[in-house]
C-alpha positions as CSV (number, residue, x, y, z in Angstrom):
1,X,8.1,9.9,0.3
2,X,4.9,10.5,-1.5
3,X,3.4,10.2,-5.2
4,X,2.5,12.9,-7.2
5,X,-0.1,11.3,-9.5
6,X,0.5,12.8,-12.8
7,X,-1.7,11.2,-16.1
8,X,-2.6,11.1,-19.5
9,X,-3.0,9.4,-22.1
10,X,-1.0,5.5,-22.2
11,X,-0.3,3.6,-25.0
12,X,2.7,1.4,-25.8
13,X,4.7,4.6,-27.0
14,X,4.4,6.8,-23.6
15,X,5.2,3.6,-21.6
16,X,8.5,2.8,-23.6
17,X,9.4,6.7,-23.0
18,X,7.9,6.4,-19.5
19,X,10.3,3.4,-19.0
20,X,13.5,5.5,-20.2
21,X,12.8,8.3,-18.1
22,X,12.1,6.3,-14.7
23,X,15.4,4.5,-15.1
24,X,17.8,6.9,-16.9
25,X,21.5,5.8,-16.6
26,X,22.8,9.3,-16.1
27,X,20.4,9.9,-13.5
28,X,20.3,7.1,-11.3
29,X,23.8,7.3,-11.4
30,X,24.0,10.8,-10.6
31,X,21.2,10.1,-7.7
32,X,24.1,7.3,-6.4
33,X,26.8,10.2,-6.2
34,X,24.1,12.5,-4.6
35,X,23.6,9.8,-2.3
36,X,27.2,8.8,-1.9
37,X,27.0,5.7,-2.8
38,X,29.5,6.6,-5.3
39,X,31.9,8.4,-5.7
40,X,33.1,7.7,-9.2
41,X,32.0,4.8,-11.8
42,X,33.1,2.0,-11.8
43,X,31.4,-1.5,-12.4
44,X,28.7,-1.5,-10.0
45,X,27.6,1.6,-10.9
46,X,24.3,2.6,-9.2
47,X,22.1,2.7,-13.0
48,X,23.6,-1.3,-13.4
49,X,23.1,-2.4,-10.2
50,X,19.8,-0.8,-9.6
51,X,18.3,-2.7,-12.9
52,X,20.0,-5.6,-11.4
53,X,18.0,-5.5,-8.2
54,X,14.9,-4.7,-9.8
55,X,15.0,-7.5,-12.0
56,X,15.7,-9.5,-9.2
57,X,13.0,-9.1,-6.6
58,X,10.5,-8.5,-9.5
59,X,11.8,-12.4,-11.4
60,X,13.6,-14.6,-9.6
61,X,12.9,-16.7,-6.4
62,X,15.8,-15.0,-4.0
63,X,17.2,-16.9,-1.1
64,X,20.9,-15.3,-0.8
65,X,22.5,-11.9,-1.6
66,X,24.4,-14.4,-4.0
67,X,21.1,-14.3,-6.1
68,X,21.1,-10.7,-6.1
69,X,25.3,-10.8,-7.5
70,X,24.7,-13.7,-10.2
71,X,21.7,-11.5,-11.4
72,X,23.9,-8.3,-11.5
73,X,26.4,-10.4,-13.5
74,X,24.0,-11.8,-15.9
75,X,22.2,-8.6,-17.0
76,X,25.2,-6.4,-17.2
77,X,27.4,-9.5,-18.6
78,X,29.8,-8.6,-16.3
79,X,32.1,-10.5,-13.9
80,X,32.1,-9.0,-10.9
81,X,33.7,-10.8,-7.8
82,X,31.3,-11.3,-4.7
83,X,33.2,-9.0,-2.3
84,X,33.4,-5.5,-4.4
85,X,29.6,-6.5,-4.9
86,X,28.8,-7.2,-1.1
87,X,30.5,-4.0,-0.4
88,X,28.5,-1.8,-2.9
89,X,25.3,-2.9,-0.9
90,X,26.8,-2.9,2.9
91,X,27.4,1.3,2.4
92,X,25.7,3.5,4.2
93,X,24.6,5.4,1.0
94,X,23.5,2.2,-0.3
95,X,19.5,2.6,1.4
96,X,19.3,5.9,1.0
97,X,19.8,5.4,-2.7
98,X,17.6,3.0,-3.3
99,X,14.9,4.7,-1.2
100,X,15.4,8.2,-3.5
101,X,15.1,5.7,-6.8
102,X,11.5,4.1,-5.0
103,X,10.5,8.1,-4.4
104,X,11.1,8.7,-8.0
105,X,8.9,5.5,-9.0
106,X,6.2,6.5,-6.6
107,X,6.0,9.9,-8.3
108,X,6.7,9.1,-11.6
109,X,5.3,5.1,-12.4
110,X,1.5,6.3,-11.0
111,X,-2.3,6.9,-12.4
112,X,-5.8,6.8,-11.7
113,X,-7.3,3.4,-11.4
114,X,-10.4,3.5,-10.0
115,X,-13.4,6.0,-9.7
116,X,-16.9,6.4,-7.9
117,X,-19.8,6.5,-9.9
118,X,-21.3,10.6,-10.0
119,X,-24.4,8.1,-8.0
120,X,-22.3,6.6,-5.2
121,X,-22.1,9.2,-2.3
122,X,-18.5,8.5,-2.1
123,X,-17.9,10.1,-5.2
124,X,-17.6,13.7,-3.1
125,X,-14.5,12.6,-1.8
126,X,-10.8,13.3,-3.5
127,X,-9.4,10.3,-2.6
128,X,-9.9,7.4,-0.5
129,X,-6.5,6.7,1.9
130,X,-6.0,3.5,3.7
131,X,-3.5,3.0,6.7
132,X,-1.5,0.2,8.2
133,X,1.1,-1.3,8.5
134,X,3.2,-5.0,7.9
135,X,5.8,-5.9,9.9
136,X,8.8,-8.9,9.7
137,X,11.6,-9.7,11.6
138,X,15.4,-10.0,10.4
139,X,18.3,-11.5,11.4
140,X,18.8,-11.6,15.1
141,X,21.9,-9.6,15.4
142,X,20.1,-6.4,14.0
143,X,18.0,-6.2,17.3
144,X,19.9,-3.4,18.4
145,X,19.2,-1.2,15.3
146,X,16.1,-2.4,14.6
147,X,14.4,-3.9,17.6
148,X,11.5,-6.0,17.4
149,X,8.2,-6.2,19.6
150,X,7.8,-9.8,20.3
151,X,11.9,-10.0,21.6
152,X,11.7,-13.6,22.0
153,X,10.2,-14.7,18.6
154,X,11.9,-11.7,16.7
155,X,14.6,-9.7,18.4
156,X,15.2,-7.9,15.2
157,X,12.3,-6.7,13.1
158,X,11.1,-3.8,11.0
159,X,7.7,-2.2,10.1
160,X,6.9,-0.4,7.0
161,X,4.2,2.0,7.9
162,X,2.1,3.1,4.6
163,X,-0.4,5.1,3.5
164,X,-2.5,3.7,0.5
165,X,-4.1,5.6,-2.3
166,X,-7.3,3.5,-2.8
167,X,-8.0,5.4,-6.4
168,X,-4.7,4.8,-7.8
169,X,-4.5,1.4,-6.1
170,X,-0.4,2.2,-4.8
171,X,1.4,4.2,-2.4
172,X,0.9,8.0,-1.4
173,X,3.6,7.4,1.9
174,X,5.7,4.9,3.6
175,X,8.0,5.0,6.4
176,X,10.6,2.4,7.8
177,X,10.7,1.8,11.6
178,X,11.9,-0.3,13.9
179,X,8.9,-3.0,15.1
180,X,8.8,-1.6,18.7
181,X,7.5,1.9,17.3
182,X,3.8,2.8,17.8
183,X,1.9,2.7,14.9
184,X,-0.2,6.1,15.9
185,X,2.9,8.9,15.0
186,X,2.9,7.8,10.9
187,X,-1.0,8.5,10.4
188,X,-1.2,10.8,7.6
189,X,-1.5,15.1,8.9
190,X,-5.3,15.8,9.5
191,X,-4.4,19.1,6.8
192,X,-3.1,16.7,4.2
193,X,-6.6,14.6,4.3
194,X,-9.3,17.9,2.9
195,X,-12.3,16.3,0.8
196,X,-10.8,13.0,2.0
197,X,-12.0,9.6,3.5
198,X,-9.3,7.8,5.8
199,X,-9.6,4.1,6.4
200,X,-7.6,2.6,9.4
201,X,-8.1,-0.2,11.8
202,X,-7.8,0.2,15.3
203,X,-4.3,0.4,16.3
204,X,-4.6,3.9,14.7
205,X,-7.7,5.2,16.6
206,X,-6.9,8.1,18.6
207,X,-10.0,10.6,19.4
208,X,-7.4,13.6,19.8
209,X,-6.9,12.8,15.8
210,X,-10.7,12.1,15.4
211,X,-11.2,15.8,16.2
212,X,-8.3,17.1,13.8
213,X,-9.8,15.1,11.0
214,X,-12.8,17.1,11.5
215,X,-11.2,20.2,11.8
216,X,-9.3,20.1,8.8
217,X,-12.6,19.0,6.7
218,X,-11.2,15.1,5.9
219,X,-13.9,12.4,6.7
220,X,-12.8,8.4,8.3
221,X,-14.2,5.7,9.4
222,X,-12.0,3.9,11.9
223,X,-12.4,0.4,13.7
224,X,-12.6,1.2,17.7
225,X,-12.4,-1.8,20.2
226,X,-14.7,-3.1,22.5
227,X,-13.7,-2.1,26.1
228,X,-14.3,1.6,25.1
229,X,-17.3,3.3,26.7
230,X,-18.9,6.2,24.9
231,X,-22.1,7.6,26.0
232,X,-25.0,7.6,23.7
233,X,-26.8,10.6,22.4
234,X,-28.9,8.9,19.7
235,X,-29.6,5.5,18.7
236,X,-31.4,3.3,15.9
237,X,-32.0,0.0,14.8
238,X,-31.2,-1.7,11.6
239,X,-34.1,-0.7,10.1
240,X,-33.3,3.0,10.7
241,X,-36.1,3.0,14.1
242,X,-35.2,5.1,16.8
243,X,-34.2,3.2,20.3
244,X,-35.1,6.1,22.5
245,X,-34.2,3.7,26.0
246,X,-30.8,3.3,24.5
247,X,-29.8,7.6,25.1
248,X,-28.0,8.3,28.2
249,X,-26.7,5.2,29.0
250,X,-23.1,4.2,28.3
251,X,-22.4,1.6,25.7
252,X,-20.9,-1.0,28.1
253,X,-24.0,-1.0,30.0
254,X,-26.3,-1.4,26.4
255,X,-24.2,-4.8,25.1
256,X,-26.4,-7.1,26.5
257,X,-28.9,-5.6,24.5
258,X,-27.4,-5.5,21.2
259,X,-28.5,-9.4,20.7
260,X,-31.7,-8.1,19.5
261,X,-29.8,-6.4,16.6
262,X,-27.8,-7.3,13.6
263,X,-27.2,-3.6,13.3
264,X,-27.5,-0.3,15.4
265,X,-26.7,3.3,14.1
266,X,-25.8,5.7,17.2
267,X,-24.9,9.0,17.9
268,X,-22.2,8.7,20.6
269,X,-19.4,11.1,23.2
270,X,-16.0,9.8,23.3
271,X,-14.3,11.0,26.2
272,X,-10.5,10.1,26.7
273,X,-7.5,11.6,28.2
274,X,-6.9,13.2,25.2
275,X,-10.1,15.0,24.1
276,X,-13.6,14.2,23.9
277,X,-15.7,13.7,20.6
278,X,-19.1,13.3,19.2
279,X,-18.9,11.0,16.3
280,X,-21.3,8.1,14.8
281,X,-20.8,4.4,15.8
282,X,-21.6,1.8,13.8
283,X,-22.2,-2.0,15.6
284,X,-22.4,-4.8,12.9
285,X,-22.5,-8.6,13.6
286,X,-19.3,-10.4,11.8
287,X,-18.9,-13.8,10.5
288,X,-15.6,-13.8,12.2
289,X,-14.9,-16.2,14.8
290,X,-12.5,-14.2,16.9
291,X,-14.9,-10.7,16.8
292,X,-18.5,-11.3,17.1
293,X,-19.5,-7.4,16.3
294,X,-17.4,-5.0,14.8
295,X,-17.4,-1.1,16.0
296,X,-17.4,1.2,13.5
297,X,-16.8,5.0,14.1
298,X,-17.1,8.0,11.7
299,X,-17.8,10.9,11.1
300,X,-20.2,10.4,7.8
301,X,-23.8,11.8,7.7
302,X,-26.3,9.3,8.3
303,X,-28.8,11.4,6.1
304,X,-25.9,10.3,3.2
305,X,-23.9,7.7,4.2
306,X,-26.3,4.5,5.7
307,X,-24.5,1.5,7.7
308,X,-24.5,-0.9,5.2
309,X,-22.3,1.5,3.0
310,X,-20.6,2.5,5.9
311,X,-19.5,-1.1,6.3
312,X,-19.1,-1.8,2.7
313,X,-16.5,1.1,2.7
314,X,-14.5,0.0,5.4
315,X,-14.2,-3.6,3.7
316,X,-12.1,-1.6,1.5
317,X,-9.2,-1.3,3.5
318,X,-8.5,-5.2,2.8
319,X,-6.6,-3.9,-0.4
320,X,-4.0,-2.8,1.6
321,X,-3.7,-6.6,3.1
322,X,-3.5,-7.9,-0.6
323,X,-0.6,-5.3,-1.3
324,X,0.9,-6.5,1.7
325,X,0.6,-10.3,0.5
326,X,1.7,-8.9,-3.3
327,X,5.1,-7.4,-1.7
328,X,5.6,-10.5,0.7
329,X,4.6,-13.1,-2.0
330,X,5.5,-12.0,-5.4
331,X,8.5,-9.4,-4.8
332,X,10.7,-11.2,-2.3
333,X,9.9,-8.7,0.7
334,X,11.7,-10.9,3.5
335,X,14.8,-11.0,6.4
336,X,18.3,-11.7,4.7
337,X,21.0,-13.5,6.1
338,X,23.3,-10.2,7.1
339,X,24.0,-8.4,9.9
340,X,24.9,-5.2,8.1
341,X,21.9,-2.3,9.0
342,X,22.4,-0.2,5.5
343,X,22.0,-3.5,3.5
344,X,19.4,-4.9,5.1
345,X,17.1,-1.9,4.8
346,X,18.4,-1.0,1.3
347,X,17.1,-4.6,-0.3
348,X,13.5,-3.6,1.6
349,X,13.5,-0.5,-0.4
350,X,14.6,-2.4,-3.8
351,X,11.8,-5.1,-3.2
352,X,9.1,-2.2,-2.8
353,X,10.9,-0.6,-6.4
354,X,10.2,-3.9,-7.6
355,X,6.1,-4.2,-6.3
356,X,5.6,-0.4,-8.1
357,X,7.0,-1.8,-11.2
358,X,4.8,-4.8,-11.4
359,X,1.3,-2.3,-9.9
360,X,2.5,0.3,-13.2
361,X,2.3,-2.8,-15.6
362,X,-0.9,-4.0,-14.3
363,X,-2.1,-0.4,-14.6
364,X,-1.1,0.8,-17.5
365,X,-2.1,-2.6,-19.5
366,X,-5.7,-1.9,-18.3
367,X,-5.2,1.9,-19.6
368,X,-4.2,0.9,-22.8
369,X,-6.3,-2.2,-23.2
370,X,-9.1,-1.9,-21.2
371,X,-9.6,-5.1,-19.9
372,X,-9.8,-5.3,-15.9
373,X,-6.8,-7.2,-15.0
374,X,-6.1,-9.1,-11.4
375,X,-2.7,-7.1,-9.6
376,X,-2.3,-10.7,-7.8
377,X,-1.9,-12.2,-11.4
378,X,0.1,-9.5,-12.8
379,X,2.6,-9.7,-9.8
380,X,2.4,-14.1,-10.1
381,X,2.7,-13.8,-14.0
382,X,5.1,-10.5,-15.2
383,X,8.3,-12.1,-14.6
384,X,7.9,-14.1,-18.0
385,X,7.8,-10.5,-19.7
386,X,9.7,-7.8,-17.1
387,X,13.3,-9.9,-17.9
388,X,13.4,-9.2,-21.7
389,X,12.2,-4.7,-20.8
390,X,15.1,-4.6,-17.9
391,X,17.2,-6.0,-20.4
392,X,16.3,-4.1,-23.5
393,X,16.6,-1.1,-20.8
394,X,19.9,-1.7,-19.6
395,X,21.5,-1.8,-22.8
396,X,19.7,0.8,-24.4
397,X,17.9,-1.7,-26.8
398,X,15.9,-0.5,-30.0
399,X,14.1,-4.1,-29.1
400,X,12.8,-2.1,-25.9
401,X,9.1,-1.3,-27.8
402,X,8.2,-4.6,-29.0
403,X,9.5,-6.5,-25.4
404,X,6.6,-3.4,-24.1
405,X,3.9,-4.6,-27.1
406,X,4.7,-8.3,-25.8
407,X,4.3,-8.0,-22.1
408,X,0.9,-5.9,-23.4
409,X,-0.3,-8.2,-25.1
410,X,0.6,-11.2,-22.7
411,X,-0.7,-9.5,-19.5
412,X,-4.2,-8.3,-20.8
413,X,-4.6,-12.4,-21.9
414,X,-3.3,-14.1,-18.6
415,X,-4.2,-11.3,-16.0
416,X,-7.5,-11.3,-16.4
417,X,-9.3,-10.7,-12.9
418,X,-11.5,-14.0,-12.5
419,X,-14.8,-12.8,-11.0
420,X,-15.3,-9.4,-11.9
421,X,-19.2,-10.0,-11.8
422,X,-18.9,-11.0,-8.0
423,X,-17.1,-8.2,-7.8
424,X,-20.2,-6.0,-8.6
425,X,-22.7,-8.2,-6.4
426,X,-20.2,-7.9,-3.3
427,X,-16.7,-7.1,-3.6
428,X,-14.8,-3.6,-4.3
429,X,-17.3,-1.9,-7.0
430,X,-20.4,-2.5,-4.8
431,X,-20.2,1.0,-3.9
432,X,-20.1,1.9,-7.8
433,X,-16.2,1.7,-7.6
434,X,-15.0,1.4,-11.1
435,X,-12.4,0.6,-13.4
436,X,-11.7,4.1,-15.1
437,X,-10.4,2.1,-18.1
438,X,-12.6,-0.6,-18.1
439,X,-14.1,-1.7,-21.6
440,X,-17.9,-0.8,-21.7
């Protein structure tokens, strides 16, 4: 599944009709026939109980699929027994539904957040994509359809793999496996990445994929560990001198060295089982106590691109950590107590439904606004305001426009991000990454 990042113009009016379209009742319940969830209508249809969920995982603090049925009950004013509830979510249908309805978020609940500066060298690139992955384990007796990698900790456990569209601050991909998959097989296609910088750590690095990056024309810088040992071709120090000893030699052999530096910029040849490459490597010293130097390798210019903005770029994939802590935190992304397959997966999917809702908010506040607002704080604070639109939706609500004005007006006051001048000195916009709404 994947976005297609349309925009305009946002004020209150285009959200309201923005809301209507994203959660139409004839078409979610349509999509829950397509999906075969349903067959025919009756109370749980998939428009109620997919409002339900949302409002859910996006409000309440959820310990039992009971929640999830007292929820359903209270927005639809309903009384719907348990069972006939249970049973709506333990279909097989049930995941695939609520996975089509997340597609149909991603695609439709999506702008432009952040842009380069025309100064900042990075502003050549289309996008900026960031990939990893999170991973939690479920109940036990899932093991055998979704086994886990640690099988005495978590014999059941999942990974969402997901690619992360740095500009627009959400998801361009994500993809549901079973813990014991490799991580390597969900990198985005080299020919998807064109005029594009790639950020993954280095359970992703593969020099086979190195070379198709290049081939396609996509750019990446990609943490490496330390028992590799390329050869260098070229070598300088932190103060861009050359260190003509240093060529030849393999990088194993030239550690000892590296005490002299807090930086060196080489030139070095990769050679694996699966391909060789000349690329640049980047050695930093790291305040962290269990990596004394990070290893940085790309395929950036140096006459462009120099290591401290090499480094400073790569620091960027820690906003795919905070969406991870967002969705784990703020949106109820957990194990369940059930041992059915389709509903465990099928409340992963409505959790993630639940994060895009809360990221749209935060982004389409700052659009109409323009005050730079904190996506932690949006996802802590928006339940206060999300119950009263869900509601207003869900019954079709003339009320739906002014519950929009309120939650408005209520996020740009209590969302506020708290250091946005740090942010400048050494956070995300050091690079000349902006807010493209931000008030001048």
């Amino acid at each position: 599944m994947g976005s297609n990042n349309q925009e305009g113009h946002l004020n209150g009016n285009t959200v309201v009709q923005q809301f209507k379209q994203s959660f139409d009742e004839s078409v979610l319940n349509e999509l829950g026939k397509a999906t075969r969830l349903c067959r025919r209508e009756r109370e749980v249809t998939p428009f109620r109980l997919m409002l339900s969920l949302i409002q859910g995982f996006a409000t309440e603090p959820l310990t039992w699929i009971a929640d999830l049925h007292r929820t359903f009950n209270r927005l639809n004013g309903r009384e719907v027994q348990y069972k006939p509830f249970h049973n709506q979510l333990a279909k097989p249908g049930f995941p695939h539904f609520v996975r089509e309805v997340l597609n149909r978020l991603l695609n439709e609940l999506s702008c432009e957040v952040l842009r380069f500066d025309e100064r900042s060298p990075f502003a050549r690139f289309e996008a900026v994509r960031i990939q990893d992955g999170t991973s939690f384990g479920l109940k036990k007796t899932l093991a055998k359809d979704f086994p886990g990698r640690f099988t005495t900790i978590s014999p059941a456990a999942v990974e969402l793999h997901v690619d992360f569209d740095l500009l627009h601050e959400g998801i361009q991909n994500v993809v549901l496996t079973p813990d014991s998959m490799p991580e390597r097989p969900f990198l985005p296609p080299p020919e998807t990445l064109r005029n594009q910088l790639l950020l993954a750590d280095r359970g992703y690095f593969a020099a086979a994929y190195f070379q198709a990056l290049e081939a396609a024309g996509a750019s990446f810088i990609m943490r490496g560990a330390a028992n590799l040992k390329p050869t260098v071709l070229e070598a300088f120090d932190e103060h861009g001198r050359p260190l003509p000893k240093w060529t030849g030699h393999t990088l194993h052999e030239l550690r000892k060295h590296f005490a002299k530096h807090s930086c060196v910029d080489l030139t070095v040849h990769l050679n694996t089982r699966k391909g060789a490459l000349d690329c640049r490597l980047i050695m930093r010293r790291t305040l962290r106590p269990d990596e004394r130097v990070s290893y940085l390798y790309t395929n950036l210019p140096r006459e462009h691109f120099t290591p401290e903005q090499v480094g400073d770029a790569y620091r960027l994939r820690w906003q795919i950590e905070l969406l991870f802590k967002e969705w784990k935190s703020h949106t109820n992304l957990r194990a369940f107590d059930t041992s059915n397959p389709h509903l465990a997966e099928g409340l992963i999917w409505a959790s993630l439904c639940a994060a895009v809702l809360k990221r749209y908010c935060a982004h389409a506040v700052e659009a109409i606004t323009g005050v730079v607002l904190s996506t932690q704080r949006v996802a802590k604070c928006s339940h206060h305001v999300l119950k009263d639109i869900l509601y207003a939706l869900r019954h079709g609500l003339r009320t739906l426009k002014a519950c929009v004005g309120k939650a408005i007006t209520y996020l740009a006051s209590n969302a506020r991000r708290a250091h946005p001048g740090r942010d400048q000195r050494s956070g995300r916009h050091k690079l000349d990454l902006c807010q493209r709404h931000a008030q001048a």
